[in-house]
C-alpha positions as CSV (number, residue, x, y, z in Angstrom):
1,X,46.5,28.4,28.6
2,X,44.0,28.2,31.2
3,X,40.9,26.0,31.4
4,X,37.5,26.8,29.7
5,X,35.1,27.5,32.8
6,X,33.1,24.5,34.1
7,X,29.6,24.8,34.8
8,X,28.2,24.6,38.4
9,X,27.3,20.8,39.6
10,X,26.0,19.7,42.9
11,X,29.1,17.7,45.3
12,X,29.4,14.1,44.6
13,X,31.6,11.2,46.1
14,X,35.2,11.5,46.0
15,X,36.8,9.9,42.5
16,X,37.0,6.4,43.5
17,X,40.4,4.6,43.6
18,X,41.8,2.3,41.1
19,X,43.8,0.2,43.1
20,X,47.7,-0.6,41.5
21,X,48.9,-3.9,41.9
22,X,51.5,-4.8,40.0
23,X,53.1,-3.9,36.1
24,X,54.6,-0.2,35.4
25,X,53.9,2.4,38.1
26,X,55.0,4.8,36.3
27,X,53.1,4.5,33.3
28,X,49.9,4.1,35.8
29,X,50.6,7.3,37.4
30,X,50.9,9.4,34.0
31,X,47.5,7.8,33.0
32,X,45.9,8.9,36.5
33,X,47.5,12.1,35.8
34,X,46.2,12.6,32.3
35,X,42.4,11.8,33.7
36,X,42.7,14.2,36.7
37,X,43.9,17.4,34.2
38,X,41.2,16.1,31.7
39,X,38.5,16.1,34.6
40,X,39.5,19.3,36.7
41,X,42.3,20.8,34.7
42,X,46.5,21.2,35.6
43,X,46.2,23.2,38.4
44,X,44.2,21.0,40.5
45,X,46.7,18.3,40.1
46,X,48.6,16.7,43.0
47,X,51.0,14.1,43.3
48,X,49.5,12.8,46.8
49,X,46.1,12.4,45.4
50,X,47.0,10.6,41.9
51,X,49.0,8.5,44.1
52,X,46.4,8.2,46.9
53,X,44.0,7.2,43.8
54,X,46.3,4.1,42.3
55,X,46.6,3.5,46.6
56,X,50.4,3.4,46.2
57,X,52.5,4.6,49.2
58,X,54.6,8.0,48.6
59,X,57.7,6.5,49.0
60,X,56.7,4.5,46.1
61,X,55.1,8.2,44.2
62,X,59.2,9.6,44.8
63,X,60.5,6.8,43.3
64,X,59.0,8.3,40.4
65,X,58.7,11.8,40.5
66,X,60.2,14.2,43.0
67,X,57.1,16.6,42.7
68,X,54.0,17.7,41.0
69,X,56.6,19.8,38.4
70,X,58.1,16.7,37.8
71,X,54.8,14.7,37.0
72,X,53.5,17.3,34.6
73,X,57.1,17.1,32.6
74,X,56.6,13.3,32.0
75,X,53.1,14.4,31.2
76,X,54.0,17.0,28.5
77,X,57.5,14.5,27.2
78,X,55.0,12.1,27.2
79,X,52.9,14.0,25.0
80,X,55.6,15.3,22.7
81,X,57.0,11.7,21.8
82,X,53.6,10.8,21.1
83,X,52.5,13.5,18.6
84,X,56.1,13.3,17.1
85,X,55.5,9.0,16.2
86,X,52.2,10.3,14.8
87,X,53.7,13.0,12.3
88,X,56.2,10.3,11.1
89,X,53.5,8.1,10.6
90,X,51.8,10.7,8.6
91,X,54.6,11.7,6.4
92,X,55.3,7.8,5.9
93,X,52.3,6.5,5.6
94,X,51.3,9.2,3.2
95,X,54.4,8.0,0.7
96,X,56.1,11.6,2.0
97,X,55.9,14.6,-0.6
98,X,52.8,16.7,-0.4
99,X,50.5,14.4,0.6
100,X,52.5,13.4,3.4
101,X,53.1,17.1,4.5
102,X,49.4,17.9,4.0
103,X,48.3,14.7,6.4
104,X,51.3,15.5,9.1
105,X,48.9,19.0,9.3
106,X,45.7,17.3,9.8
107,X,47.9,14.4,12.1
108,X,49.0,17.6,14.4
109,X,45.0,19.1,15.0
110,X,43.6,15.5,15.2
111,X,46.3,14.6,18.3
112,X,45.1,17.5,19.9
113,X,42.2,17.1,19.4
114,X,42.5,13.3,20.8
115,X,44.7,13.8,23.7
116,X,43.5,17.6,24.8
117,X,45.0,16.9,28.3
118,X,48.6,16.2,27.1
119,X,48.4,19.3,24.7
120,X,47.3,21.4,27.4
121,X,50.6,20.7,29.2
122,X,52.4,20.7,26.5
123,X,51.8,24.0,25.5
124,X,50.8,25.4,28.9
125,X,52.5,27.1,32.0
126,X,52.9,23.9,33.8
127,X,55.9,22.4,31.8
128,X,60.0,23.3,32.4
129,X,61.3,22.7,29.5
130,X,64.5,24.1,30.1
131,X,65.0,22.1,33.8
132,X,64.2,18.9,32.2
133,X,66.7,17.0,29.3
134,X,64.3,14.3,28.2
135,X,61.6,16.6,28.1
136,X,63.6,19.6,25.9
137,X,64.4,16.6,23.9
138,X,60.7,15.3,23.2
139,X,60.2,18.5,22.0
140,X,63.1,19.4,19.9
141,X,62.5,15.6,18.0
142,X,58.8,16.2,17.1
143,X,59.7,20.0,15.8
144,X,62.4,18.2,14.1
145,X,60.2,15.8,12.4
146,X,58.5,19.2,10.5
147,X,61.7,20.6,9.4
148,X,62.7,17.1,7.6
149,X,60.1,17.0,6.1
150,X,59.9,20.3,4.8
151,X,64.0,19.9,3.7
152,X,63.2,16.9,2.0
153,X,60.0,19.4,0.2
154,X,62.5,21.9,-0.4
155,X,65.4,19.3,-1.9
156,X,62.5,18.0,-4.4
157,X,61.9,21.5,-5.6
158,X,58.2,21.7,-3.7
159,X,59.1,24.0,-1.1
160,X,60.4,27.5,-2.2
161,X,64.2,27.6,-1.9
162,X,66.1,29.7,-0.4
163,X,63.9,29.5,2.8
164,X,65.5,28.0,5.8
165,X,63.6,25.3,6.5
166,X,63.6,26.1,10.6
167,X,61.9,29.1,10.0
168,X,59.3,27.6,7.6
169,X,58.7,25.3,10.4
170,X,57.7,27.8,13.0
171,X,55.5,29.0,10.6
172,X,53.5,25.9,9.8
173,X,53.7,25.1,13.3
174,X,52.0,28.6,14.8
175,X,49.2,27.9,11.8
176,X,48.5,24.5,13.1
177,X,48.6,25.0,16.8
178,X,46.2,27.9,16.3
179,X,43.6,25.6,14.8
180,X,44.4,23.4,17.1
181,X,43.9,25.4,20.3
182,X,40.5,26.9,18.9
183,X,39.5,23.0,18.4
184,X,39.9,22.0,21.6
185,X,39.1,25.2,23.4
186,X,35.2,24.6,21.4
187,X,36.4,28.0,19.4
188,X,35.5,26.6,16.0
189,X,32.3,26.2,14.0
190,X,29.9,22.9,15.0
191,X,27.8,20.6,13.1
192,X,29.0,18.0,10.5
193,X,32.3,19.4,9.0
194,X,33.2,21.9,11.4
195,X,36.3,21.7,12.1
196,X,37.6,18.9,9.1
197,X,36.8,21.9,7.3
198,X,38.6,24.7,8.7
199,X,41.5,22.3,9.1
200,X,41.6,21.7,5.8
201,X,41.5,25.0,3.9
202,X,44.2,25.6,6.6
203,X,46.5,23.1,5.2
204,X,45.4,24.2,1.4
205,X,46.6,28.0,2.3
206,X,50.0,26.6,4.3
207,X,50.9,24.6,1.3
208,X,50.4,27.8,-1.5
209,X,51.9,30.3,0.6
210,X,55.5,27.8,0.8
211,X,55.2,25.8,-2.1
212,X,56.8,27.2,-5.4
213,X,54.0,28.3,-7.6
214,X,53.5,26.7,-11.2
Protein backbone atom coordinates (compact mmCIF):
# COMPACT_ATOMS: atom_id res chain seq x y z
CA UNK A 1 0.00 0.00 0.00
CA UNK A 2 1.70 2.94 -1.31
CA UNK A 3 1.43 6.56 -0.29
CA UNK A 4 -1.30 8.96 -1.57
CA UNK A 5 0.72 11.53 -3.81
CA UNK A 6 1.93 14.71 -2.10
CA UNK A 7 1.51 17.96 -3.66
CA UNK A 8 4.53 20.04 -4.95
CA UNK A 9 6.10 22.45 -2.13
CA UNK A 10 9.03 24.72 -2.48
CA UNK A 11 12.58 23.20 -0.44
CA UNK A 12 12.77 24.10 3.14
CA UNK A 13 15.43 23.47 5.98
CA UNK A 14 16.25 20.13 6.87
CA UNK A 15 13.86 18.47 9.81
CA UNK A 16 15.55 19.89 12.77
CA UNK A 17 16.96 17.42 15.37
CA UNK A 18 15.55 16.47 18.66
CA UNK A 19 18.40 15.83 20.52
CA UNK A 20 18.23 12.29 22.89
CA UNK A 21 19.62 12.56 26.17
CA UNK A 22 18.73 10.08 28.34
CA UNK A 23 15.47 7.48 29.12
CA UNK A 24 14.43 4.66 26.44
CA UNK A 25 16.24 4.84 23.09
CA UNK A 26 14.43 2.61 21.78
CA UNK A 27 11.09 3.85 22.34
CA UNK A 28 12.58 7.44 21.00
CA UNK A 29 13.65 5.87 17.79
CA UNK A 30 10.18 4.16 16.99
CA UNK A 31 8.48 7.58 17.74
CA UNK A 32 11.13 9.42 15.18
CA UNK A 33 10.23 6.66 13.04
CA UNK A 34 6.47 6.85 13.16
CA UNK A 35 6.87 10.91 12.35
CA UNK A 36 9.26 10.35 9.39
CA UNK A 37 6.63 7.56 7.57
CA UNK A 38 3.75 10.03 8.65
CA UNK A 39 5.65 13.09 7.04
CA UNK A 40 7.33 11.45 3.80
CA UNK A 41 5.97 7.88 3.85
CA UNK A 42 7.95 4.11 4.55
CA UNK A 43 10.07 4.19 1.83
CA UNK A 44 11.88 7.32 2.51
CA UNK A 45 12.78 5.96 5.88
CA UNK A 46 16.40 5.39 7.07
CA UNK A 47 17.94 4.22 10.07
CA UNK A 48 20.97 6.82 9.84
CA UNK A 49 18.76 9.81 9.53
CA UNK A 50 16.12 8.87 12.48
CA UNK A 51 19.22 8.34 14.35
CA UNK A 52 21.14 11.37 13.02
CA UNK A 53 17.66 13.27 14.07
CA UNK A 54 17.58 11.99 17.97
CA UNK A 55 21.78 12.84 17.38
CA UNK A 56 22.57 9.36 18.78
CA UNK A 57 25.74 7.57 17.44
CA UNK A 58 25.13 4.30 15.13
CA UNK A 59 26.69 2.15 17.34
CA UNK A 60 24.14 3.24 19.65
CA UNK A 61 21.15 2.93 16.39
CA UNK A 62 22.59 -1.22 16.19
CA UNK A 63 22.14 -1.66 19.58
CA UNK A 64 18.76 -1.41 18.60
CA UNK A 65 18.01 -2.44 15.30
CA UNK A 66 20.36 -4.12 12.85
CA UNK A 67 18.65 -2.34 9.87
CA UNK A 68 15.88 -0.24 8.36
CA UNK A 69 13.80 -3.95 8.03
CA UNK A 70 14.36 -4.22 11.49
CA UNK A 71 13.02 -0.73 12.55
CA UNK A 72 9.87 -1.00 10.46
CA UNK A 73 9.13 -4.57 12.29
CA UNK A 74 9.19 -2.87 15.74
CA UNK A 75 7.20 -0.29 13.99
CA UNK A 76 4.34 -2.58 12.62
CA UNK A 77 4.66 -5.14 16.33
CA UNK A 78 4.44 -2.00 17.82
CA UNK A 79 1.41 -1.19 16.00
CA UNK A 80 -0.27 -4.60 16.34
CA UNK A 81 0.08 -4.72 20.26
CA UNK A 82 -1.44 -1.49 20.26
CA UNK A 83 -4.58 -1.99 18.20
CA UNK A 84 -4.89 -5.51 19.94
CA UNK A 85 -5.07 -3.58 23.95
CA UNK A 86 -7.65 -1.33 22.16
CA UNK A 87 -10.02 -4.24 20.90
CA UNK A 88 -9.87 -5.75 24.50
CA UNK A 89 -10.74 -2.57 25.79
CA UNK A 90 -13.60 -2.34 23.51
CA UNK A 91 -15.05 -5.75 24.05
CA UNK A 92 -14.51 -5.09 27.92
CA UNK A 93 -15.43 -1.91 28.36
CA UNK A 94 -18.50 -2.52 26.24
CA UNK A 95 -19.64 -5.37 28.99
CA UNK A 96 -18.66 -7.98 25.90
CA UNK A 97 -21.75 -9.45 23.90
CA UNK A 98 -22.92 -7.37 20.99
CA UNK A 99 -22.20 -4.25 22.04
CA UNK A 100 -18.78 -5.14 22.76
CA UNK A 101 -18.29 -6.80 19.26
CA UNK A 102 -20.07 -3.85 17.57
CA UNK A 103 -17.49 -1.19 19.47
CA UNK A 104 -14.19 -3.61 18.84
CA UNK A 105 -15.47 -2.72 14.88
CA UNK A 106 -15.58 0.92 15.33
CA UNK A 107 -12.24 0.53 17.92
CA UNK A 108 -10.40 -1.21 14.67
CA UNK A 109 -11.31 2.00 11.96
CA UNK A 110 -10.83 4.62 14.70
CA UNK A 111 -6.94 3.15 15.43
CA UNK A 112 -6.33 3.53 12.02
CA UNK A 113 -7.65 6.21 11.63
CA UNK A 114 -5.42 7.61 14.78
CA UNK A 115 -2.18 6.02 14.16
CA UNK A 116 -2.34 5.93 9.98
CA UNK A 117 1.58 5.55 10.04
CA UNK A 118 1.61 2.30 12.13
CA UNK A 119 -1.24 0.87 9.96
CA UNK A 120 0.48 1.64 6.98
CA UNK A 121 3.32 -0.68 8.06
CA UNK A 122 1.34 -2.90 9.35
CA UNK A 123 -0.50 -3.81 6.51
CA UNK A 124 2.14 -2.67 3.96
CA UNK A 125 5.18 -4.24 1.96
CA UNK A 126 7.66 -3.07 4.52
CA UNK A 127 6.97 -5.63 7.34
CA UNK A 128 8.56 -9.54 7.56
CA UNK A 129 6.35 -11.13 9.35
CA UNK A 130 7.50 -14.38 8.88
CA UNK A 131 11.51 -13.35 9.80
CA UNK A 132 10.49 -11.76 12.94
CA UNK A 133 8.88 -13.95 16.23
CA UNK A 134 7.65 -10.97 18.35
CA UNK A 135 6.33 -9.44 15.39
CA UNK A 136 4.23 -12.74 13.98
CA UNK A 137 3.22 -12.84 17.46
CA UNK A 138 1.78 -9.14 17.76
CA UNK A 139 -0.16 -10.07 15.02
CA UNK A 140 -1.43 -13.51 15.68
CA UNK A 141 -2.66 -11.95 19.53
CA UNK A 142 -4.66 -8.99 18.08
CA UNK A 143 -6.36 -11.53 15.36
CA UNK A 144 -6.84 -13.67 18.28
CA UNK A 145 -8.62 -11.09 20.34
CA UNK A 146 -11.56 -11.24 17.29
CA UNK A 147 -11.96 -14.83 17.24
CA UNK A 148 -12.59 -14.81 21.25
CA UNK A 149 -14.77 -12.74 21.06
CA UNK A 150 -16.64 -14.12 18.28
CA UNK A 151 -16.40 -17.84 20.21
CA UNK A 152 -17.65 -16.42 23.21
CA UNK A 153 -20.79 -14.78 20.53
CA UNK A 154 -21.09 -18.12 19.21
CA UNK A 155 -21.08 -20.05 22.79
CA UNK A 156 -24.07 -17.44 23.89
CA UNK A 157 -26.05 -18.49 20.82
CA UNK A 158 -25.41 -14.76 18.99
CA UNK A 159 -23.16 -15.96 16.49
CA UNK A 160 -24.49 -18.64 14.01
CA UNK A 161 -23.13 -22.05 14.97
CA UNK A 162 -21.62 -24.26 13.18
CA UNK A 163 -19.22 -21.51 11.83
CA UNK A 164 -15.60 -21.72 12.73
CA UNK A 165 -14.97 -18.87 14.40
CA UNK A 166 -11.36 -18.37 12.55
CA UNK A 167 -13.05 -18.04 9.39
CA UNK A 168 -15.66 -15.62 10.68
CA UNK A 169 -12.76 -13.65 11.80
CA UNK A 170 -11.17 -13.12 8.48
CA UNK A 171 -14.30 -12.05 7.39
CA UNK A 172 -15.04 -9.35 9.84
CA UNK A 173 -11.51 -8.43 9.59
CA UNK A 174 -11.36 -7.92 5.53
CA UNK A 175 -14.81 -5.77 6.17
CA UNK A 176 -13.10 -3.57 8.69
CA UNK A 177 -9.72 -3.09 7.11
CA UNK A 178 -11.54 -2.07 3.92
CA UNK A 179 -13.17 0.81 5.62
CA UNK A 180 -10.41 1.41 7.26
CA UNK A 181 -7.93 1.77 4.30
CA UNK A 182 -10.59 4.01 2.39
CA UNK A 183 -10.53 6.22 5.72
CA UNK A 184 -7.25 6.90 5.83
CA UNK A 185 -6.41 6.79 2.18
CA UNK A 186 -9.37 10.15 2.12
CA UNK A 187 -11.53 7.41 -0.04
CA UNK A 188 -14.72 8.06 1.99
CA UNK A 189 -17.38 10.67 1.96
CA UNK A 190 -16.51 14.23 3.88
CA UNK A 191 -18.40 16.63 5.91
CA UNK A 192 -20.03 15.98 9.43
CA UNK A 193 -20.71 12.21 9.59
CA UNK A 194 -18.68 10.93 6.90
CA UNK A 195 -17.11 8.34 7.77
CA UNK A 196 -18.95 7.59 11.57
CA UNK A 197 -21.48 6.82 9.12
CA UNK A 198 -20.19 4.43 6.77
CA UNK A 199 -18.45 2.82 9.70
CA UNK A 200 -21.44 2.19 11.27
CA UNK A 201 -23.84 0.67 8.77
CA UNK A 202 -20.70 -1.41 8.20
CA UNK A 203 -20.79 -2.91 11.63
CA UNK A 204 -24.90 -3.08 11.37
CA UNK A 205 -24.43 -5.36 8.04
CA UNK A 206 -21.31 -7.49 9.74
CA UNK A 207 -23.48 -8.25 12.73
CA UNK A 208 -26.84 -9.49 10.44
CA UNK A 209 -24.92 -11.37 8.09
CA UNK A 210 -23.19 -13.63 11.30
CA UNK A 211 -25.59 -13.23 13.93
CA UNK A 212 -28.48 -15.88 14.07
CA UNK A 213 -31.58 -14.25 12.89
CA UNK A 214 -34.77 -13.97 15.27
Amino acid sequence: MLEMPRSAKAPGPGPKARKYHHGDLRRALLDEAVRTIRDDGAAALTLRAVGARLGVSRTALYRHFADKSALLNAVSEDGFRRLADALEHAWTGAGGGVRGFEEQGRTYVRFAIDNPSHYRVMFGVWSSRDEDTALRAAGARAFQVLVDALTALQRDGVVRPNEAPGLVALYVWAAVHGVAMLAIDGRLPGGPGGVRDVIEYAVRRIGSGIFVEV
